[in-house]
N, CA, C and O atoms as a Maestro MAE file, in Angstrom:
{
 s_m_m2io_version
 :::
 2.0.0
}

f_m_ct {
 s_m_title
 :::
 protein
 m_atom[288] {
  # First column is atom index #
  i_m_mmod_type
  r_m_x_coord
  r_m_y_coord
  r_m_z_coord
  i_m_residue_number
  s_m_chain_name
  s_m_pdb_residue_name
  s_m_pdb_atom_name
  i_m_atomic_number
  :::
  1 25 2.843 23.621 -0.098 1 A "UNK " " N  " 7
  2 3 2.791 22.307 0.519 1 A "UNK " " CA " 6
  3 2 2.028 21.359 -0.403 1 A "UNK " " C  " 6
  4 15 1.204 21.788 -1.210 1 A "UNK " " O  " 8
  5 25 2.300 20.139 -0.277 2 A "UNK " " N  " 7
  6 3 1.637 18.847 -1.479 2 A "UNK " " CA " 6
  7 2 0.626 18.669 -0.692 2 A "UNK " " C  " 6
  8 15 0.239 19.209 0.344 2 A "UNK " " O  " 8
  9 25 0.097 17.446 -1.647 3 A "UNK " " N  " 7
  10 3 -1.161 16.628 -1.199 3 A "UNK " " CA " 6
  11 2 -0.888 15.568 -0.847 3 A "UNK " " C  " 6
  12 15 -0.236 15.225 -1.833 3 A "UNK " " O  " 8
  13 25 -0.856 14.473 0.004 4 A "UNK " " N  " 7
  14 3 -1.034 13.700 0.285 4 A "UNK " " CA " 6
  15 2 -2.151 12.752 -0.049 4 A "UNK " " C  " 6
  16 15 -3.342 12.986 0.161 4 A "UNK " " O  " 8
  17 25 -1.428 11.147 -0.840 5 A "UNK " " N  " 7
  18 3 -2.628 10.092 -1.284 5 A "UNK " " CA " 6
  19 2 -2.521 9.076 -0.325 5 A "UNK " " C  " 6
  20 15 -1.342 8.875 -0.031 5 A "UNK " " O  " 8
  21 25 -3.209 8.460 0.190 6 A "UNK " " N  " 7
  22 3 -2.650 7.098 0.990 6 A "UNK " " CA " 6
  23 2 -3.826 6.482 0.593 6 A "UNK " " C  " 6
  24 15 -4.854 6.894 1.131 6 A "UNK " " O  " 8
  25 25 -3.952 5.225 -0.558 7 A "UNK " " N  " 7
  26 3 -4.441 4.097 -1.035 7 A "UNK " " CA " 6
  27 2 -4.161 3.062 -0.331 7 A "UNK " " C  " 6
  28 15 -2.995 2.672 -0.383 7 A "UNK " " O  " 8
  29 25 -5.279 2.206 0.654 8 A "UNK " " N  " 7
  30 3 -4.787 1.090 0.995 8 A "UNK " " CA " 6
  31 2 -5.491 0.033 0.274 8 A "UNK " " C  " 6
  32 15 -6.653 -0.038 0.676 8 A "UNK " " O  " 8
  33 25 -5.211 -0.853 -0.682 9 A "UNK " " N  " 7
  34 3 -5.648 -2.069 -1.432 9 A "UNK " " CA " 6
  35 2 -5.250 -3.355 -1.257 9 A "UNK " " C  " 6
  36 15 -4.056 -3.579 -1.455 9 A "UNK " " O  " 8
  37 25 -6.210 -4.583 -0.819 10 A "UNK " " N  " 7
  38 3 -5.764 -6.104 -1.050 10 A "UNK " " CA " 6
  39 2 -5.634 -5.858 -2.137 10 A "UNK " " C  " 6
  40 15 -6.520 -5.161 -2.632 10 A "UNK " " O  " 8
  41 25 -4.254 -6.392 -3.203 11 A "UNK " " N  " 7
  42 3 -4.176 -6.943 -4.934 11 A "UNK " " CA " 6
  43 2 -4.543 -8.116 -5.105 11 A "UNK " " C  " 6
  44 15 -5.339 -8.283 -6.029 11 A "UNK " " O  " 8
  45 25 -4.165 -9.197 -4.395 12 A "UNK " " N  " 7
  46 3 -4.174 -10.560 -4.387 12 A "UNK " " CA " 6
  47 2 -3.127 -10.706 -5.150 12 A "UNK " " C  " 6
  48 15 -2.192 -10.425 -4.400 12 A "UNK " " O  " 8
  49 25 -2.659 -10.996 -6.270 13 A "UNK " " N  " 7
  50 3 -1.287 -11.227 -6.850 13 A "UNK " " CA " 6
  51 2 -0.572 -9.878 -7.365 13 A "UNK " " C  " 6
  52 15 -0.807 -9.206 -8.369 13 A "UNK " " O  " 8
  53 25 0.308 -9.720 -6.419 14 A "UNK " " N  " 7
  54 3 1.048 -8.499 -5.986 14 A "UNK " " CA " 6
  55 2 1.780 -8.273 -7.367 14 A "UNK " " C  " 6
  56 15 1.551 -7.236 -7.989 14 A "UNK " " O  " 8
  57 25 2.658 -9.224 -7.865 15 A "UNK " " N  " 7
  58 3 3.348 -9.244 -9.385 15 A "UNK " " CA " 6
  59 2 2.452 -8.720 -10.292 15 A "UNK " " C  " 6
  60 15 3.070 -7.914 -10.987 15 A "UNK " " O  " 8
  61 25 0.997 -8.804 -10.708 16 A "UNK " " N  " 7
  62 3 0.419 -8.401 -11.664 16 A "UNK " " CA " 6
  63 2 -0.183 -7.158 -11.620 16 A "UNK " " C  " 6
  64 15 -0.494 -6.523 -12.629 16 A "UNK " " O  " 8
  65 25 -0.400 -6.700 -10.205 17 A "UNK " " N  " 7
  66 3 -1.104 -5.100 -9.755 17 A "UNK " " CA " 6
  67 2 0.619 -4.479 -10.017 17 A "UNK " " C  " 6
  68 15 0.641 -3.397 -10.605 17 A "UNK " " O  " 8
  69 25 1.429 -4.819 -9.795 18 A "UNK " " N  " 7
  70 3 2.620 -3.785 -9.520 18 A "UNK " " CA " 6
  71 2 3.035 -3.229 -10.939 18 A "UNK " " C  " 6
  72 15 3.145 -2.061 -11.311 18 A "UNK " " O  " 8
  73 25 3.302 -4.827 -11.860 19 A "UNK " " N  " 7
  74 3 3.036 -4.674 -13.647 19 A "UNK " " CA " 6
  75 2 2.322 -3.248 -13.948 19 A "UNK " " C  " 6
  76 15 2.808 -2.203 -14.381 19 A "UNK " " O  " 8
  77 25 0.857 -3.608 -13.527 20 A "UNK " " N  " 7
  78 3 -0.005 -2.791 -14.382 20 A "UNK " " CA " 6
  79 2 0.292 -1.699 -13.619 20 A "UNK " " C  " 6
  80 15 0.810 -0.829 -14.319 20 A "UNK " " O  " 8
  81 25 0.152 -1.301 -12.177 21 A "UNK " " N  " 7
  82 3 0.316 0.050 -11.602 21 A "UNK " " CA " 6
  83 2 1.475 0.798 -12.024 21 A "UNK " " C  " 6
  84 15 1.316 2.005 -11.840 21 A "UNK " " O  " 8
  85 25 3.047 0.360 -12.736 22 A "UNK " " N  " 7
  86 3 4.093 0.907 -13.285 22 A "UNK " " CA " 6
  87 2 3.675 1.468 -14.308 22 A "UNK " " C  " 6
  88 15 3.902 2.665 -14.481 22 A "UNK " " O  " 8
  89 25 3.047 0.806 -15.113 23 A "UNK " " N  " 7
  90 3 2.351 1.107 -16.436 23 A "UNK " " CA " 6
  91 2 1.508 2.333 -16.526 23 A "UNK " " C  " 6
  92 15 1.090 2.763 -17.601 23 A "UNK " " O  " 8
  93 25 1.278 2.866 -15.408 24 A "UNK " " N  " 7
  94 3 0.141 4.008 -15.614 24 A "UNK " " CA " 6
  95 2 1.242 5.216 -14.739 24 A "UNK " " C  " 6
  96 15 0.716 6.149 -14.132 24 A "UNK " " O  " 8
  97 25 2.437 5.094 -14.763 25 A "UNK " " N  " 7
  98 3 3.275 6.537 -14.179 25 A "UNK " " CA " 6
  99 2 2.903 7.909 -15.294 25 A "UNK " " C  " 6
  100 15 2.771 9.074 -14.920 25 A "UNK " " O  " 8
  101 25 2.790 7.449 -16.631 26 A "UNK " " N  " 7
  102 3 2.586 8.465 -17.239 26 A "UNK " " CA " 6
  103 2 0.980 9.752 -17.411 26 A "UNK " " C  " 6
  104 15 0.872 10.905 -17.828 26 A "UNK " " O  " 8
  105 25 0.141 8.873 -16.911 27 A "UNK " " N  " 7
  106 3 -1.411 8.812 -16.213 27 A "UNK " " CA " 6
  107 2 -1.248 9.658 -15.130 27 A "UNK " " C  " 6
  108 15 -1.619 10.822 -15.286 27 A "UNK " " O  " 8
  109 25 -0.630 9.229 -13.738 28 A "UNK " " N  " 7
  110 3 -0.104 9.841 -12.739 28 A "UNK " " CA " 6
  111 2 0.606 10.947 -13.259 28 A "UNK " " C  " 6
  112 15 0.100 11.764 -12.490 28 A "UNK " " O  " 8
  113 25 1.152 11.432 -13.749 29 A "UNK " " N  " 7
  114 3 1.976 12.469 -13.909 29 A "UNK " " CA " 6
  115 2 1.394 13.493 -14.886 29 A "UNK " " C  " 6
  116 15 1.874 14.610 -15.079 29 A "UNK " " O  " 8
  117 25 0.327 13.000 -15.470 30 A "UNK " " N  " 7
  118 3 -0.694 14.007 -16.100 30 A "UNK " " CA " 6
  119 2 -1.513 14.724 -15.343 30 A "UNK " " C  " 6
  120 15 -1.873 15.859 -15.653 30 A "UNK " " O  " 8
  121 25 -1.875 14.111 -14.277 31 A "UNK " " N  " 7
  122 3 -2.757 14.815 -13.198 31 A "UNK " " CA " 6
  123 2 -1.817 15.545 -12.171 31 A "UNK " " C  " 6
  124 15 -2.077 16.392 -11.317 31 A "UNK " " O  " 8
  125 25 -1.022 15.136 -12.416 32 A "UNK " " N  " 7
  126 3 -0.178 15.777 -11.153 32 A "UNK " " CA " 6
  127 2 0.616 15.525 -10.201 32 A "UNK " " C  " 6
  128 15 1.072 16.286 -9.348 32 A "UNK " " O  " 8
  129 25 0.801 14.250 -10.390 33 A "UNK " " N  " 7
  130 3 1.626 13.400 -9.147 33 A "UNK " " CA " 6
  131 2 2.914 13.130 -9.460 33 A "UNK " " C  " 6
  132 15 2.976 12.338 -10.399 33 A "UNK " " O  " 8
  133 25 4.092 13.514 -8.998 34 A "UNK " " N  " 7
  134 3 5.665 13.787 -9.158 34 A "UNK " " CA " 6
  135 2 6.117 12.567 -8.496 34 A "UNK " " C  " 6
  136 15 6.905 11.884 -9.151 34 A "UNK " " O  " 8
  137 25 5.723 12.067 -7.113 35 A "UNK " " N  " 7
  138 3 6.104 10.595 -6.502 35 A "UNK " " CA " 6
  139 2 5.079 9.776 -6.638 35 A "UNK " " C  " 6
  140 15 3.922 9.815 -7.056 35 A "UNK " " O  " 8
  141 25 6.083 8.753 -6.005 36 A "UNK " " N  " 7
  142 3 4.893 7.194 -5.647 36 A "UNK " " CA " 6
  143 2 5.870 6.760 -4.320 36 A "UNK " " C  " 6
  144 15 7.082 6.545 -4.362 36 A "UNK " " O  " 8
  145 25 4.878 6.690 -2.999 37 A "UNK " " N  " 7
  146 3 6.106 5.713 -2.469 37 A "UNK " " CA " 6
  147 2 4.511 4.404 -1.828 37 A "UNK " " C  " 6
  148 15 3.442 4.566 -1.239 37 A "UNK " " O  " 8
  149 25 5.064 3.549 -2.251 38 A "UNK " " N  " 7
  150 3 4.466 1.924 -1.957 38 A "UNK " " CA " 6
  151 2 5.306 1.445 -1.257 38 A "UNK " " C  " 6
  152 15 6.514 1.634 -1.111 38 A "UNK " " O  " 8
  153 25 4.318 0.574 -0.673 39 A "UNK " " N  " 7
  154 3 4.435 -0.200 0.925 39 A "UNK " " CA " 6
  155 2 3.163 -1.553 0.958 39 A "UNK " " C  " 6
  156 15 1.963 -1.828 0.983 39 A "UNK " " O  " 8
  157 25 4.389 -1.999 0.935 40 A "UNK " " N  " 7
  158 3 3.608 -3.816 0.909 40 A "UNK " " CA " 6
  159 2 3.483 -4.430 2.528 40 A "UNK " " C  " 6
  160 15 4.271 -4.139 3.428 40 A "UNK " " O  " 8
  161 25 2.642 -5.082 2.625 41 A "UNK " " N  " 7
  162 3 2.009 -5.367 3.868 41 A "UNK " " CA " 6
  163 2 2.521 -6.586 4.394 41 A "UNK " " C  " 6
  164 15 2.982 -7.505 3.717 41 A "UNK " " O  " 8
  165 25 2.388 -6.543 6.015 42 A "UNK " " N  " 7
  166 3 3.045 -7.524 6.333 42 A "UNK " " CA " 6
  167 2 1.684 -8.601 7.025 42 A "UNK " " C  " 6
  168 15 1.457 -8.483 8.229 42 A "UNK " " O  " 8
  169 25 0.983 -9.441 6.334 43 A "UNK " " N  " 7
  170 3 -0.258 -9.916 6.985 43 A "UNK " " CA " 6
  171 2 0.382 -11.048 8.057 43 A "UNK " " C  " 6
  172 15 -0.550 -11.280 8.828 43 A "UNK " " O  " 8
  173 25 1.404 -11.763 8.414 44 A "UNK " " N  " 7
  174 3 1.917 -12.314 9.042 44 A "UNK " " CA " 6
  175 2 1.727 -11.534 10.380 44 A "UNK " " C  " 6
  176 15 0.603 -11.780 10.817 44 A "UNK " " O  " 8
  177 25 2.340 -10.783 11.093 45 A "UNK " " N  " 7
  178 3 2.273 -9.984 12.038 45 A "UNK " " CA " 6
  179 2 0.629 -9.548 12.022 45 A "UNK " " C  " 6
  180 15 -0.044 -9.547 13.053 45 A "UNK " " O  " 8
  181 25 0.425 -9.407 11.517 46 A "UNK " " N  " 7
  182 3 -1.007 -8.217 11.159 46 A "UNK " " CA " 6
  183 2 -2.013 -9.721 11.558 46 A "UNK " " C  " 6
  184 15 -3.016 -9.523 12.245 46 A "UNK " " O  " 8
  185 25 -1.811 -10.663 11.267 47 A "UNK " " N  " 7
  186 3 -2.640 -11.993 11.885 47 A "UNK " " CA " 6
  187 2 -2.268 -12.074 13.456 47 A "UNK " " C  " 6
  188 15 -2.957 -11.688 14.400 47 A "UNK " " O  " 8
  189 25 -0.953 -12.697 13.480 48 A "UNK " " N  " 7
  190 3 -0.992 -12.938 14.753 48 A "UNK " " CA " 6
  191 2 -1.636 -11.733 15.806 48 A "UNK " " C  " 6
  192 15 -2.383 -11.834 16.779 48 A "UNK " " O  " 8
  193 25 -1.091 -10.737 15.249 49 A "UNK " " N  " 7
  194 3 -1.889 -9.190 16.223 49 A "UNK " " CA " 6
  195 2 -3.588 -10.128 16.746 49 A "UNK " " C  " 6
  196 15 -4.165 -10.524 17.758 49 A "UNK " " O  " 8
  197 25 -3.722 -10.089 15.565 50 A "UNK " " N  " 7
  198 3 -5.695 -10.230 15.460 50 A "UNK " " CA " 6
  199 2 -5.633 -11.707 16.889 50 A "UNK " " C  " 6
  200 15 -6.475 -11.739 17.786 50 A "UNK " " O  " 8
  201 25 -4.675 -12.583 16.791 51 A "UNK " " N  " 7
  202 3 -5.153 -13.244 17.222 51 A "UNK " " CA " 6
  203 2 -5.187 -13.374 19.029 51 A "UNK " " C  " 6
  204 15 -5.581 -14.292 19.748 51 A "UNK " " O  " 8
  205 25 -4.685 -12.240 19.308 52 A "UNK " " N  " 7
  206 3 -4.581 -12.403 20.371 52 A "UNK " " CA " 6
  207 2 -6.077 -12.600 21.191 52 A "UNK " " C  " 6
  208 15 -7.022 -12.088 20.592 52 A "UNK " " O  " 8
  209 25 -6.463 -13.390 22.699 53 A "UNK " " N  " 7
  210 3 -7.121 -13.336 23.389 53 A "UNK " " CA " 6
  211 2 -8.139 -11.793 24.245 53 A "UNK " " C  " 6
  212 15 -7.488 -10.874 24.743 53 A "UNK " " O  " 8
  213 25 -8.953 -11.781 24.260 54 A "UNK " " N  " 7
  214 3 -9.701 -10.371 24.990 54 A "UNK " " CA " 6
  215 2 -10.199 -9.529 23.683 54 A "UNK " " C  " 6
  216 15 -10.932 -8.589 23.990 54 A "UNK " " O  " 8
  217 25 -9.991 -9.652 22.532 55 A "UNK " " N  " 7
  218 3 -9.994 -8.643 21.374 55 A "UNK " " CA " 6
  219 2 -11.609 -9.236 20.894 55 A "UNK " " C  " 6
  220 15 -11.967 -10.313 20.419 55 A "UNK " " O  " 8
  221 25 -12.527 -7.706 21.351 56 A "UNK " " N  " 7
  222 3 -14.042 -8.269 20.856 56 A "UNK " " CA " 6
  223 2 -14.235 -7.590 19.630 56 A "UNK " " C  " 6
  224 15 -15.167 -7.980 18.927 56 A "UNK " " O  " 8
  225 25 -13.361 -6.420 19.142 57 A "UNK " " N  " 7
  226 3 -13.627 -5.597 17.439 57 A "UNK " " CA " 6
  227 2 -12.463 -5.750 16.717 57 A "UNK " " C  " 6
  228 15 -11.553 -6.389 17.245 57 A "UNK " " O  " 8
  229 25 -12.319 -5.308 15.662 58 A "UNK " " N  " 7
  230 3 -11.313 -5.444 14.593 58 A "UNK " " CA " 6
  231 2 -10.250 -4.182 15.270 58 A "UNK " " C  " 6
  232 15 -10.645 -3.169 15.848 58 A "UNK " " O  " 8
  233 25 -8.687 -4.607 14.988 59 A "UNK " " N  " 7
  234 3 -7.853 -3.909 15.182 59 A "UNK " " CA " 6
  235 2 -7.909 -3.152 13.827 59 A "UNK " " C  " 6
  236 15 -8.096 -3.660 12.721 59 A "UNK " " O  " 8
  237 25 -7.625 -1.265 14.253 60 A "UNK " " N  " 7
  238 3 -7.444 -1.226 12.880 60 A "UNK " " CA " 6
  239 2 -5.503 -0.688 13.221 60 A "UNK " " C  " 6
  240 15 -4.975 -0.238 14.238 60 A "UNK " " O  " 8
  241 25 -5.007 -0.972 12.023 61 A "UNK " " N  " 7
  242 3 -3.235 -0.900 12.305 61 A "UNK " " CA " 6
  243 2 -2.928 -1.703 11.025 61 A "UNK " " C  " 6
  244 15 -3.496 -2.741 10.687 61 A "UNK " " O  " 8
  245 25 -1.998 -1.099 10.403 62 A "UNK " " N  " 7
  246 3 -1.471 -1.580 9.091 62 A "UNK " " CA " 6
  247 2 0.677 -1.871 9.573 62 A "UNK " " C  " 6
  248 15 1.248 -1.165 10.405 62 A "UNK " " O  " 8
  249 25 1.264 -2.826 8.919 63 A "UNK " " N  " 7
  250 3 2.305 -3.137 9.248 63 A "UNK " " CA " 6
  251 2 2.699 -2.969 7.798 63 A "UNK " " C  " 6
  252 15 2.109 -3.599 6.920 63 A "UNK " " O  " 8
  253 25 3.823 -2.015 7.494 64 A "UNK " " N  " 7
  254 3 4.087 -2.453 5.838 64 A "UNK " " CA " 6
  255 2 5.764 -2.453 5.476 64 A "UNK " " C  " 6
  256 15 6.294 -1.908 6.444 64 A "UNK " " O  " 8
  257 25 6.704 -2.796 4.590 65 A "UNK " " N  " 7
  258 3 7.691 -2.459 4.274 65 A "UNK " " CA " 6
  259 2 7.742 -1.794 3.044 65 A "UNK " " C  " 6
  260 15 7.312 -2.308 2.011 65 A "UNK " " O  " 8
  261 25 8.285 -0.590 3.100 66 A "UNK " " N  " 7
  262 3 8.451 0.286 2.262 66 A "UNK " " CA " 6
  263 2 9.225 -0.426 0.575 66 A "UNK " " C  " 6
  264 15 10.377 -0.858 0.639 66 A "UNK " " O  " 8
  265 25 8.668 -0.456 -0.437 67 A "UNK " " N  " 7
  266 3 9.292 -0.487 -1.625 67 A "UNK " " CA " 6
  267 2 9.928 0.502 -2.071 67 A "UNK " " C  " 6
  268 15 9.849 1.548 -1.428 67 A "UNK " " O  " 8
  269 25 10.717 0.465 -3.260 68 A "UNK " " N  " 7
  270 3 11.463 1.452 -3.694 68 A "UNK " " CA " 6
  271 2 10.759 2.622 -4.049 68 A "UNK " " C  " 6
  272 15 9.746 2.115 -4.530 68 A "UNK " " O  " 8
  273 25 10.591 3.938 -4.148 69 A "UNK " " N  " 7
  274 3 10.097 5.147 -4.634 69 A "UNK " " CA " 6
  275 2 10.189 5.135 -6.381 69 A "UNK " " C  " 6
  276 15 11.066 4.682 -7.117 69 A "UNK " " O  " 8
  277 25 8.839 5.862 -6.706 70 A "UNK " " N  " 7
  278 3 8.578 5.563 -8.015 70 A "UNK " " CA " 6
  279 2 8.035 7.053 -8.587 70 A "UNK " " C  " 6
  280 15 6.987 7.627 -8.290 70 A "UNK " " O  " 8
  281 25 9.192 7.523 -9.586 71 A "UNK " " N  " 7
  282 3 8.764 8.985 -10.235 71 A "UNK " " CA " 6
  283 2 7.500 8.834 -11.031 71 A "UNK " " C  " 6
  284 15 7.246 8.130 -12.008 71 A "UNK " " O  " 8
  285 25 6.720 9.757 -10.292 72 A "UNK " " N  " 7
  286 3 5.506 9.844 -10.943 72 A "UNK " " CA " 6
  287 2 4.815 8.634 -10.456 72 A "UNK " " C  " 6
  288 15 3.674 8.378 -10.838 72 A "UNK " " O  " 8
  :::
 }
 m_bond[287] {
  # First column is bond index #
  i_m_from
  i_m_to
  i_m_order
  :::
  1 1 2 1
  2 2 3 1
  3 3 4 2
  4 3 5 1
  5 5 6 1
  6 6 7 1
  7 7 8 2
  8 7 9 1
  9 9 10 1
  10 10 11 1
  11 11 12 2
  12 11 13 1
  13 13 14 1
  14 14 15 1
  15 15 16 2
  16 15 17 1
  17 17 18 1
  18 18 19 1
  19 19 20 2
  20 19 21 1
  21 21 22 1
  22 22 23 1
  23 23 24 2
  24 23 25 1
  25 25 26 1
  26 26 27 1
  27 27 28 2
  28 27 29 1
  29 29 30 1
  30 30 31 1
  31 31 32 2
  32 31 33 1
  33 33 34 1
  34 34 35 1
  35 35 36 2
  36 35 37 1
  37 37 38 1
  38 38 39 1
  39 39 40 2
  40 39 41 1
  41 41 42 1
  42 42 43 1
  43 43 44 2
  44 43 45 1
  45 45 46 1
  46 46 47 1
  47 47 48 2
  48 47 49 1
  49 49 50 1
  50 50 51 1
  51 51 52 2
  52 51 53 1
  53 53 54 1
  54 54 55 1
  55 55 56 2
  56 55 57 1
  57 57 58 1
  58 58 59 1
  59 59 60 2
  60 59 61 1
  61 61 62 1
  62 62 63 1
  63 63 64 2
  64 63 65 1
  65 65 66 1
  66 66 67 1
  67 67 68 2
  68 67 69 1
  69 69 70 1
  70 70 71 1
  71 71 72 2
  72 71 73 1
  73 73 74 1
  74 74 75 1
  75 75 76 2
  76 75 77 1
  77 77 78 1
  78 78 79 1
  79 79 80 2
  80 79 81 1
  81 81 82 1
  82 82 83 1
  83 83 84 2
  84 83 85 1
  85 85 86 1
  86 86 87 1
  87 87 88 2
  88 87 89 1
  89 89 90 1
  90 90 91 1
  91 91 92 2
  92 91 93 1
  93 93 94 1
  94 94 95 1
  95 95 96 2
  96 95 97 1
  97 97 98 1
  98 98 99 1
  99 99 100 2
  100 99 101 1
  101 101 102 1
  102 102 103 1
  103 103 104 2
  104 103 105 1
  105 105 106 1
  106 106 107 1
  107 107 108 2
  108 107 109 1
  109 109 110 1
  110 110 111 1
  111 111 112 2
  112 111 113 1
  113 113 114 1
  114 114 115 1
  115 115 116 2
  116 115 117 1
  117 117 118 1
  118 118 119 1
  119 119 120 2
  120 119 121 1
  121 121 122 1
  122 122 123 1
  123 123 124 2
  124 123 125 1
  125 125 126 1
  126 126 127 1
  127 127 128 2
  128 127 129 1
  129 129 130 1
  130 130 131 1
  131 131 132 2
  132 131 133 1
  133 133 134 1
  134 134 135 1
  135 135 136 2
  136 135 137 1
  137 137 138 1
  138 138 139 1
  139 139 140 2
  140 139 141 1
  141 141 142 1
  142 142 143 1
  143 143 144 2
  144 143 145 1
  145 145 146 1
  146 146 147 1
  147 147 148 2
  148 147 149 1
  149 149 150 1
  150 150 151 1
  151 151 152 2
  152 151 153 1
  153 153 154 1
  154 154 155 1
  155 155 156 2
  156 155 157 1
  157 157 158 1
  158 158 159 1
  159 159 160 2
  160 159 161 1
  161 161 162 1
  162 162 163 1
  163 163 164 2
  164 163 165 1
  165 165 166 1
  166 166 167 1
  167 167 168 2
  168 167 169 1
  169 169 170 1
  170 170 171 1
  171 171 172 2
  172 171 173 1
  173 173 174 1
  174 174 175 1
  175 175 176 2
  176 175 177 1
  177 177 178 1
  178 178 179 1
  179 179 180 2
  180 179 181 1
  181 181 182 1
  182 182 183 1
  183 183 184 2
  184 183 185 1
  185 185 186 1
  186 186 187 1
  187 187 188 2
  188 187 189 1
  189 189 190 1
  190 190 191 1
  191 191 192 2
  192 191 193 1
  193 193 194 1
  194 194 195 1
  195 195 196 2
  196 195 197 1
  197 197 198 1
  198 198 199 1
  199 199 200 2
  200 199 201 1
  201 201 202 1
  202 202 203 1
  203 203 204 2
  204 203 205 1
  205 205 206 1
  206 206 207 1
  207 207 208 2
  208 207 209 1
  209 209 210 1
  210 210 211 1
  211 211 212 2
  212 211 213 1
  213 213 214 1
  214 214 215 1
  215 215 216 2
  216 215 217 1
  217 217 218 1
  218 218 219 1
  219 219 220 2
  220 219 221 1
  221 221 222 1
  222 222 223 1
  223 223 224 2
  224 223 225 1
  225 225 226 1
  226 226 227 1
  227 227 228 2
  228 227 229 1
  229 229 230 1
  230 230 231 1
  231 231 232 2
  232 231 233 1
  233 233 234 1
  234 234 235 1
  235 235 236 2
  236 235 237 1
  237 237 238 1
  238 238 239 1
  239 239 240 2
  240 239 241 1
  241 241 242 1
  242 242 243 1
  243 243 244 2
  244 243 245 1
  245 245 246 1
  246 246 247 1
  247 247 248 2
  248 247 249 1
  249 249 250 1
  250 250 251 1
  251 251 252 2
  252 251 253 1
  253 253 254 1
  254 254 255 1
  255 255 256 2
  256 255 257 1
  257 257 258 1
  258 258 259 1
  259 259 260 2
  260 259 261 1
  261 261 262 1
  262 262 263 1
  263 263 264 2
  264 263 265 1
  265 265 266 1
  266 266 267 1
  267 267 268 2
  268 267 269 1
  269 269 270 1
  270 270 271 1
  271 271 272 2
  272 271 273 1
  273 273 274 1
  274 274 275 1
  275 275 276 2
  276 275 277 1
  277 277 278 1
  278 278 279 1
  279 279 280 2
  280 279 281 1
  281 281 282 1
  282 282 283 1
  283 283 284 2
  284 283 285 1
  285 285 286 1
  286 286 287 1
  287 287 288 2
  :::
 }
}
């Protein structure tokens, strides 16, 4: 059975983390990692959630759409 990674990160400019994170498959695959599957967030939904009325702590709940799968 594998290991399981689940990284959750703000990038702030999604185009330049995705650049550099492609760039390091060969890094990943030295240590050991055969997939990648990424999932970009949906903060739209993930706001309005927050905004609802009665809510005295932080929701925790992530909304994401799956990107394409990435060897290594």
């Amino acid at each position: 059975m594998g290991v399981v990674m689940i990284s959750r990160r703000n990038v702030g400019d999604f185009d330049s983390w995705k650049t550099r994170f492609e760039a390091q498959a060969a890094d990943r695959a030295e240590y050991g990692s055969v997939r990648v599957r990424r999932f970009q967030g949906r903060a739209f939904v993930a706001k309005k959630m927050a905004e609802r009325p009665g809510l005295v702590d932080e929701l925790d709940f992530f909304f994401a759409r799956e990107l394409p799968t990435l060897e290594s």
